[in-house]
N, C-alpha and C positions, 0 to 999 in steps of 0.2 A: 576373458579369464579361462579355466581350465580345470580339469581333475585336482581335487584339494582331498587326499587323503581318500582316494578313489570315486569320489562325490563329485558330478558335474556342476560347476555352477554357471551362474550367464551373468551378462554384462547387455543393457539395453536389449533387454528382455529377448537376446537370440543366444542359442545355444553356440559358447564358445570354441573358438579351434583348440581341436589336442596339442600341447604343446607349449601352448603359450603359460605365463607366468602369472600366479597370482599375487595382489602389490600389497595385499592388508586392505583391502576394498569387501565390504559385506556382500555375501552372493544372493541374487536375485532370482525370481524366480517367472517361469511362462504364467501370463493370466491365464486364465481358464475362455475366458472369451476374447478371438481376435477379430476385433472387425476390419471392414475394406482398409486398408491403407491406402488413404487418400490422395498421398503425394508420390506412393508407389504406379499406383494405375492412373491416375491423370499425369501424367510427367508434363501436359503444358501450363498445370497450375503451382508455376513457379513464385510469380506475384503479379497480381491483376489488383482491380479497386473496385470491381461491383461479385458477388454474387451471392448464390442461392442456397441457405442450406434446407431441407426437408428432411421428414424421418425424423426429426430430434427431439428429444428433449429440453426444451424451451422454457429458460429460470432467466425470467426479464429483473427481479428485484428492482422492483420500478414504484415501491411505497415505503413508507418509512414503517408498516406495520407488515413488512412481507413475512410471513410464518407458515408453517405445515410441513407437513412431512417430504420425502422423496419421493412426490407418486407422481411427476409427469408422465401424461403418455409419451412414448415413442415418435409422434403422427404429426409433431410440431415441425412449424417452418419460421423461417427470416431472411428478407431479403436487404441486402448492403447495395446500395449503387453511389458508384463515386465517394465510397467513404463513409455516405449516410446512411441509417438505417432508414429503410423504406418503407417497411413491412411488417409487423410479428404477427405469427397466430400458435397459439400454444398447444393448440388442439387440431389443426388439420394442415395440409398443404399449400392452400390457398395461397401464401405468397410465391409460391413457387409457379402456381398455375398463371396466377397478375402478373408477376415479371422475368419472368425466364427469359425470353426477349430481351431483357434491356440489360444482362449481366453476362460477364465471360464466363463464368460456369456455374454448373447446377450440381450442387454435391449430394448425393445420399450420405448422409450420419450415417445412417445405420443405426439407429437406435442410440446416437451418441450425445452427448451434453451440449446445449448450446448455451454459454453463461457468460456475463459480464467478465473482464479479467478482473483476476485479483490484485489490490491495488496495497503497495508501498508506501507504511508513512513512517517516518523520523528515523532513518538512517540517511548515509552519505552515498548512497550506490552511486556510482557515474562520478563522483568525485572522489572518493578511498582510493582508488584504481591508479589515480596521477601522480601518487606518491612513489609509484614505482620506477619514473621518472625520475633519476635523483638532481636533477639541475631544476626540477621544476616547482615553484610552491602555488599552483593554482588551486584554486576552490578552496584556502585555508584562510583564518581569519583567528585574531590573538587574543582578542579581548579587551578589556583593560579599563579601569578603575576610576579616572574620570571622566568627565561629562561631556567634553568634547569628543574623548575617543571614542567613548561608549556609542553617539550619534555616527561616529563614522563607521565602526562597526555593524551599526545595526544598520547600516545606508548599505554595507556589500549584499550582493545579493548571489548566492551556487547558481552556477553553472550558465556563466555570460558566454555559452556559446563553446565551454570546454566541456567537455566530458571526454572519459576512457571508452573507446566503443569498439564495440564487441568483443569485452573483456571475456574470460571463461567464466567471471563473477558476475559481470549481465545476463551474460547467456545462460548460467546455469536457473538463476530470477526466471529469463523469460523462458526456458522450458516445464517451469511450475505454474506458469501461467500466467507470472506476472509481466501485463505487458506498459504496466504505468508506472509510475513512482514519484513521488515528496520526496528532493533530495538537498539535502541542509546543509549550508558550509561547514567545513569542517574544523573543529575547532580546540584551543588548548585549553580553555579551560574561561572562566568568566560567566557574568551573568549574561551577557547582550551577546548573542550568538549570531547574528544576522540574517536574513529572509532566504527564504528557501523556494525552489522553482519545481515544477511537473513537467516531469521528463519523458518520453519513449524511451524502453528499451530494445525496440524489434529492429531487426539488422536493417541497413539498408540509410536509416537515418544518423547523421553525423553531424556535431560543432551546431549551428542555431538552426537546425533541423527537427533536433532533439526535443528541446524545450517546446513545450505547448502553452505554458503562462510562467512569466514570470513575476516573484513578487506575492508570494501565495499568501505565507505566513512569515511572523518576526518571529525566531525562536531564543527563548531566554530558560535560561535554567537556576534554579534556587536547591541548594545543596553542596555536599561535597563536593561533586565535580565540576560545580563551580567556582571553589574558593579558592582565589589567589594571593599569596603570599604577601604581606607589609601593602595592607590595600582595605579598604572601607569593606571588599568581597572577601575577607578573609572568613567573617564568621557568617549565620545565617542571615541574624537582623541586619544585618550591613550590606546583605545582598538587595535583601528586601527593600531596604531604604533605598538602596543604590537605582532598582529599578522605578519604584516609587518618583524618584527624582527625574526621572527622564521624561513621564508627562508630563509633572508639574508645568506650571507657566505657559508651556506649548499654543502658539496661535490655532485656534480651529481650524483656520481657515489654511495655514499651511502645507507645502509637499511634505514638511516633516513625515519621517515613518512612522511617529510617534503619533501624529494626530491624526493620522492614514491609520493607525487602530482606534484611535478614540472613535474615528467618524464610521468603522465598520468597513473601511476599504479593505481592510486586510489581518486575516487571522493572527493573534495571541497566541503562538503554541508555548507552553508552560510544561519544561523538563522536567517535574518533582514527582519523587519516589512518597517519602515519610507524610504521614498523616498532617502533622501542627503544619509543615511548611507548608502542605496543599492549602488546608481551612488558613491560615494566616495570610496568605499572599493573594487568594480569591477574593476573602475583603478587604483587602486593602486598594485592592485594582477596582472593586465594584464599588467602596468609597470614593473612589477620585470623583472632581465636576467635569460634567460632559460626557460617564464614560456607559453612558445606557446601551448605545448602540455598540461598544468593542464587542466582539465575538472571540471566546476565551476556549481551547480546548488545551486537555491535559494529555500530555504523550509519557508514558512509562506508569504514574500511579500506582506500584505495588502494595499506598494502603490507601488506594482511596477509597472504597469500602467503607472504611471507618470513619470519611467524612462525606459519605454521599448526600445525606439530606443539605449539606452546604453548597456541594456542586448543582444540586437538581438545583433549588433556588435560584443559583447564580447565573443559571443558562449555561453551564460548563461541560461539553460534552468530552468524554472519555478514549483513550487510545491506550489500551492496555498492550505495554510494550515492554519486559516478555509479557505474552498472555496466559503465561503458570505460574502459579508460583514458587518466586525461587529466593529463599529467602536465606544470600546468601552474605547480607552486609546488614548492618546496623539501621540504615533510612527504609528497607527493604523486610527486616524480620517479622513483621505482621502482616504478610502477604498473604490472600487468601486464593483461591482454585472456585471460590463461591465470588467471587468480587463481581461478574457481569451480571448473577442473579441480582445481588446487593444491589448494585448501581442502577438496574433496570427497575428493578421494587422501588426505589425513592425517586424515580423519575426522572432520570439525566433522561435526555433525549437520544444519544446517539452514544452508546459503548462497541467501540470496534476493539478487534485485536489484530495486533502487527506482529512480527519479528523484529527484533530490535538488533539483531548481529546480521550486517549489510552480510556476511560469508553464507549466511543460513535462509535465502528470501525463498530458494525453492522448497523449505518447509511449510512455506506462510499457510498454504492452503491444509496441509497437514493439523496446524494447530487449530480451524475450523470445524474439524472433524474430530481432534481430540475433544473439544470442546460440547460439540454433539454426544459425541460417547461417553462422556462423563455428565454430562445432562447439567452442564455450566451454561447452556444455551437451551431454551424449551423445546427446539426442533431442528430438524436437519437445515430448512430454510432460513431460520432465524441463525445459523450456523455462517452458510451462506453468504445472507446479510451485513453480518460480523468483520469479514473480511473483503467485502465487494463496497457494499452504497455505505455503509456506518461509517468510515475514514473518510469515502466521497464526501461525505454529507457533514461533517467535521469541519472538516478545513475545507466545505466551499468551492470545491471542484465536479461536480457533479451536473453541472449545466456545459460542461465539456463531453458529455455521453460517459466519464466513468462512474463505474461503481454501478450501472445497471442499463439495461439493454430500451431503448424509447424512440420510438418513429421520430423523425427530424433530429436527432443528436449524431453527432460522430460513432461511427461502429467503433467501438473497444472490447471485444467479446475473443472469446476461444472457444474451441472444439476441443472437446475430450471425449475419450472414445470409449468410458465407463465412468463414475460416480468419482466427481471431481477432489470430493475430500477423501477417497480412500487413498491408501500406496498404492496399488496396482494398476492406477489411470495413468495416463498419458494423455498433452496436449500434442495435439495433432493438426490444426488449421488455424489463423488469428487475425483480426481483423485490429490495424490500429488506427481509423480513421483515413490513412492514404493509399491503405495496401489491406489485398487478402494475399494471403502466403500459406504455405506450410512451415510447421515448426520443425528446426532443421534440428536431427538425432547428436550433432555434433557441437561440441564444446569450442 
């Protein structure tokens, strides 16, 4: 960018050339502290798959009661070899001194973050992008109102090996530091949305590279957006019956999808906004025979709040997605900004927050920190938490190393090179299990 009305502004936080044009882009500004650029002075650590960081600040989120303030020291290390984490220590060196030997490199942070990435649930990233293809209808899925369809539907499964890669929409995710993501077919509308897959977004990998499980979650939705037309889903109770109907009868012992959640193989993600449809369709699923073991979470929720003591009951863990409130339709108008306090006071086990607009993932971490600042969250880690292991631990991907940093798991972690929820940080190095890299400054 440039001179705006004699005003320098910058563009990735370096002072722009005179001359150039400004496009309607908001001006940025120098932090106040620069540390080492990483990928500036090591130019050989392009992408390797062991190393060492030290100096850091070391946020493992590696319990489900992680809380407290922002007080690591500095003086933290973790060592990556081949992908795995080897090593943590949050308070000294140590892994840098045990394995420096057995990694391509040894980085000083510099007093920078070392933290789980933050992890994407219930958008279509990796599959939105294919539409721009106009011959192509990959990752899409229609819906549709009987029972036979409805099975075939909920049998597709995002991203059989398609994805858009390295869109300027992934890239921009994974310069926020997301380097994971829950990505769900895409879909027009219906209650039975199909199974959704956990993707990489870090360059390099491409088509069944990407995918790291598939088969995560069934995602169905009850509300408007999913009412269609001259069809049982037209109203809400017809939804509910509609999905109601696709256990029923189901052999246990089947591949069915359907008895693949009864038996607990695979997540229930439950689309609903409005209050009565959340408590209504919770009991109706935790009436069914056989369904003790389904594991049910809620993605979006704007009022579930008002039915938490029904969710904590039901084992129903939470995915506030927006995680503000925006109360700006009718399923949505009792949306509260207190909803994670709420939900955590009556005992849901696990309330994360997501971004729910696949254009906006580089805020994700943004809204952890809002959330912190408005004291929606008790502390900066619980902040943290919110958007790293609470989504992991949701939908059941968490034994893949995301969502928190754990010796013997897959490294999935970033470098930031100041305090990960503020604007002024920048991801700077990222481990996604096959590779340590630098984050490249370009779209």
């Amino acid at each position: 960018l440039t001179a705006i009305e004699g005003t320098v502004v910058f563009e990735n936080y370096r002072a722009a050339p005179e001359g150039a044009v400004h496009r309607g882009r908001p001006p940025k500004y120098e932090p106040k502290l620069t540390p080492t650029d990483f990928c500036a002075t090591n130019t050989d650590v392009s992408s390797v798959n062991s190393a060492v960081f030290f100096n850091a600040r070391v946020y493992t989120v590696d319990s489900d009661d992680y809380s407290g303030d922002d007080d690591a020291v500095g003086s933290g290390s973790v060592a990556v070899v081949d992908g795995v984490v080897v090593c943590v220590d949050v308070t000294t060196a140590s892994c840098r001194d045990a394995h420096s030997g057995q990694v391509d490199v040894v980085v000083d942070a510099n007093g920078g973050y070392v933290l789980p990435s933050f992890f994407s649930v219930g958008t279509a990233i990796g599959q939105v992008e294919i539409g721009a293809e106009k011959a192509s209808t990959s990752g899409g899925v229609g819906g549709g109102s009987s029972g036979s369809n409805a099975t075939a539907v909920a049998e597709l499964v995002a991203a059989y090996g398609v994805h858009a890669t390295n869109s300027r929409m992934t890239a921009a995710a994974f310069r926020g530091g997301v380097v994971v993501a829950l990505t769900q077919p895409l879909s027009s509308g219906g209650v039975v949305r199909g199974q959704s897959s956990l993707i990489t977004l870090t360059n390099g990998a491409f088509g069944n590279d990407r995918v790291l499980r598939q088969r995560v979650a069934l995602h169905v939705a009850i509300g408007n957006a999913a009412k269609r037309p001259d069809s049982i889903e037209s109203s809400v109770s017809g939804q509910i019956r509609h999905l109601l109907a696709q256990f029923e009868g189901v052999a246990m012992n089947s591949t069915n999808v359907f008895a693949r959640a009864l038996r607990g193989e695979i997540v229930v993600a439950l689309h609903i906004h409005q209050a009565d449809y959340i408590a209504t369709t919770v009991t109706a699923l935790r009436a069914l025979p056989n369904s003790a073991a389904m594991r049910l979470v809620l993605i979006g929720g704007a009022e579930a709040h008002l039915v938490a003591p029904v969710l904590a009951n039901a084992t129903v863990d939470v995915v506030l997605a927006p995680p503000r409130c925006v109360p700006d339709a009718w399923e949505t108008r009792r949306c509260s900004d207190a909803a994670p306090q709420v939900l955590s006071g009556a005992g849901v086990r696990h309330v994360a927050l997501a971004e729910a607009d696949h254009n906006q993932l580089l805020e994700l971490r943004w809204h952890g920190g809002w959330a912190h600042v408005d004291a929606r969250v008790p502390s900066w880690r619980r902040a943290l938490y919110a958007v790293t292991r609470a989504p992991a631990r949701a939908v059941g991907v968490d034994d893949l190393g995301v969502g928190s940093i754990v010796v013997g798991r897959a490294a999935r972690l970033v470098l930031f090179d100041q305090d990960p929820l503020q604007l002024h940080s920048r991801a700077r190095m990222f481990a996604d299990g096959r590779q340590v890299a630098c984050v490249s400054e370009q779209f």
